[in-house]
C-alpha positions as CSV (number, residue, x, y, z in Angstrom):
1,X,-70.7,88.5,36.3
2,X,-73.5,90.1,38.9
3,X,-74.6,87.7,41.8
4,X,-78.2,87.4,41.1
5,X,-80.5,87.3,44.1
6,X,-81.2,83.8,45.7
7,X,-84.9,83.7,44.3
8,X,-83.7,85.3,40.9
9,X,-81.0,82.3,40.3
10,X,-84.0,79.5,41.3
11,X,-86.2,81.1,38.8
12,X,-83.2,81.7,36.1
13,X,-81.8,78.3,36.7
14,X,-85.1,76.5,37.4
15,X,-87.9,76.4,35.4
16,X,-91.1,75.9,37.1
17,X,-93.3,72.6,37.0
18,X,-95.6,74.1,34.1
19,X,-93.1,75.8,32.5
20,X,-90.9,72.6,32.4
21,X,-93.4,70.0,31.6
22,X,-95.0,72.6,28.5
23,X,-91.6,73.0,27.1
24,X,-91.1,69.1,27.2
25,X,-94.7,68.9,25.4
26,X,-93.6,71.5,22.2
27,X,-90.0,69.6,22.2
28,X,-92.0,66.3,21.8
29,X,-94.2,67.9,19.1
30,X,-91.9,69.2,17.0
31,X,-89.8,65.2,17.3
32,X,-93.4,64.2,16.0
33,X,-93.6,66.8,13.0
34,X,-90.0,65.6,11.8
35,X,-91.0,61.8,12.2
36,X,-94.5,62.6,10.4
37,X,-91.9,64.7,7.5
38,X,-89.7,61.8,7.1
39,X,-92.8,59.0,7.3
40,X,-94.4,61.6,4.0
41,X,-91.1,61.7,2.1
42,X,-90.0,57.5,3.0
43,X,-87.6,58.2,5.0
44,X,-85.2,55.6,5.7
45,X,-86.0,52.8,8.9
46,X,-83.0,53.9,10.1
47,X,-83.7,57.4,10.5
48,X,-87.3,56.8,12.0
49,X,-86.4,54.2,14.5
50,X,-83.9,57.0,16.0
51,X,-86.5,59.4,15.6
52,X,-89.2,56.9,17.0
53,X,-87.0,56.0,20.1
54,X,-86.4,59.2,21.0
55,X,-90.2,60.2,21.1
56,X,-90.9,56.9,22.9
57,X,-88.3,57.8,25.4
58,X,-88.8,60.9,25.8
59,X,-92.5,60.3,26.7
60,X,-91.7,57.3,28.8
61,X,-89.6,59.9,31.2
62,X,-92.3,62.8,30.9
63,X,-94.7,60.5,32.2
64,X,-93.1,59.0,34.7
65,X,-92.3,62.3,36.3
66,X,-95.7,63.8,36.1
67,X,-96.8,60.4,37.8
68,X,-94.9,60.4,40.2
69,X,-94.5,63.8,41.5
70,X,-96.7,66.6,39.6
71,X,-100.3,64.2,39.4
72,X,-100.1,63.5,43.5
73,X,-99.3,67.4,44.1
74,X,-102.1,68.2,41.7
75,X,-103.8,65.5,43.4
76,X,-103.5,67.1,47.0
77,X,-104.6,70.3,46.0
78,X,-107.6,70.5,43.6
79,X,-110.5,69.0,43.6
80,X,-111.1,67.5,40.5
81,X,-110.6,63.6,40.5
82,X,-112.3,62.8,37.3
83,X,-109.3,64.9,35.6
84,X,-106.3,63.6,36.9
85,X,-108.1,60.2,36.5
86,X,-108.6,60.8,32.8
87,X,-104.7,61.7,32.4
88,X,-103.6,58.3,34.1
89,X,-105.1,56.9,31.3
90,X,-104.5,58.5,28.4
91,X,-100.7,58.1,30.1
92,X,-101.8,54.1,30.3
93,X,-102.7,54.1,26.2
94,X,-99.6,55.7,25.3
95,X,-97.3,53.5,27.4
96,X,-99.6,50.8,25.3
97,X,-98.5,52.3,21.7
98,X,-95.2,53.4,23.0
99,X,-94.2,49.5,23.8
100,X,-95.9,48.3,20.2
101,X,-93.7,50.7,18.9
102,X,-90.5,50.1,20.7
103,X,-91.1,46.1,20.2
104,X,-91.6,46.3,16.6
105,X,-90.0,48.0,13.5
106,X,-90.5,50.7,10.7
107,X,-90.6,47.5,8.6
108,X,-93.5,47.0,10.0
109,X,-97.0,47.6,8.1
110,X,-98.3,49.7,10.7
111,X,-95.4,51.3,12.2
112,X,-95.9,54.2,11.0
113,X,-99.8,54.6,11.8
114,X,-98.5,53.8,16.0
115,X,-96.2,56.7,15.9
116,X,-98.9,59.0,14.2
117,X,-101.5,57.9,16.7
118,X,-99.3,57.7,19.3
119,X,-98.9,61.8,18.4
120,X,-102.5,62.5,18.4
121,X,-103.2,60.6,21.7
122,X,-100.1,63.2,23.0
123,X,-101.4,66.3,21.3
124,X,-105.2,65.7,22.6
125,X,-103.9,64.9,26.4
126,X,-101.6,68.1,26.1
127,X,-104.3,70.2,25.2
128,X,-106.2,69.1,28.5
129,X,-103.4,69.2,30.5
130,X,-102.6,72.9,29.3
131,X,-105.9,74.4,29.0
132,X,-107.1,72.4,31.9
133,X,-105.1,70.7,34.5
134,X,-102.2,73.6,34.5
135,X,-104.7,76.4,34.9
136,X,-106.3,75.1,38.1
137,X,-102.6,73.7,39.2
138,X,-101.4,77.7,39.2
139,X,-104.4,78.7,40.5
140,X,-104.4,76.6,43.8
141,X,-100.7,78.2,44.8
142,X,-98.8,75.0,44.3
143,X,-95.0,75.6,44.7
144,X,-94.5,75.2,41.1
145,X,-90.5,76.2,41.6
146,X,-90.4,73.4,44.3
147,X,-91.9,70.7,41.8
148,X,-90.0,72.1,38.8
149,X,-86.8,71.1,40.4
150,X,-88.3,67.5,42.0
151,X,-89.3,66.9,38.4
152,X,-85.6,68.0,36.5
153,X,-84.0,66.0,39.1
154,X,-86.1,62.7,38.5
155,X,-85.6,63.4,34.5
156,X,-81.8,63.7,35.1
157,X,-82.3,59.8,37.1
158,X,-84.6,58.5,34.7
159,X,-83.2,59.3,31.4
160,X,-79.6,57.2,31.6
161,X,-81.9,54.4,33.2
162,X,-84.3,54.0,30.0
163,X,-81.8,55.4,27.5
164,X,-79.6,52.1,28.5
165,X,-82.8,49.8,28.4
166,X,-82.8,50.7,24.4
């Protein structure tokens, strides 16, 4: 097999921040179309707690890495407070609905309507973050590759941590 150059393998190997936290937003999208599939058709409990605890965890790790490393490198290098302020928070009411959801049950009454919200409150803050936030993020010459592998690194800490908290 051909050596590839030293920048070609970081780009082949690496995703970049944007490219890494976008493809974590479709992956969590389509876990929300299956668990919205299986809520129509009365799925089993079973089948939507898995389902349910994977979204919550994989949402609990996305947001903890764009907290803690992609928001302060946004942060430093744009000028635009009020957006990375409105972010925080729609991270704050998700953490909210993702800890009804991973204290209670689909036996629940309104289960169900915390995991839907809880996908709307994701797909409006995505839409900000990608028509918004990652636009101006490029734009300022941030090293994307640099925070693409700060972010797959924390993700490859943080997701044995909260898997075993489940």
């Amino acid at each position: 097999m051909p050596q590839a150059s030293k920048s070609g393998t970081k780009s082949a190997k690496s995703p970049d921040a944007i490219q890494l936290l976008t493809a974590e937003h479709k992956e969590v999208d389509m876990l929300f179309k299956e668990y919205e599939k299986l809520a129509e058709k009365d799925g089993s409990d079973e089948e939507k707690e898995t389902l349910a605890r994977q979204i919550c965890l994989m949402l609990t790790v996305h947001a903890t890495t764009e907290e803690e490393i992609f928001y302060p490198a946004a942060r430093e290098a744009l000028d635009d407070e009020d957006l990375l302020d409105e972010a925080e928070v729609e991270h704050a009411s998700a953490k909210d609905l993702i800890a009804q959801i991973e204290s209670g049950s689909p036996s629940d009454p309104l289960y169900d309507a915390k995991v839907k919200v809880l996908g709307e409150y994701i797909r409006h803050h995505v839409k900000e973050e990608e028509g918004e936030l990652f636009p101006k993020v490029k734009k300022a010459k941030v090293d994307l590759a640099e925070l693409g592998m700060a972010i797959a690194a924390r993700k490859e800490e943080l997701l044995p941590e909260h898997a075993a908290a489940q």
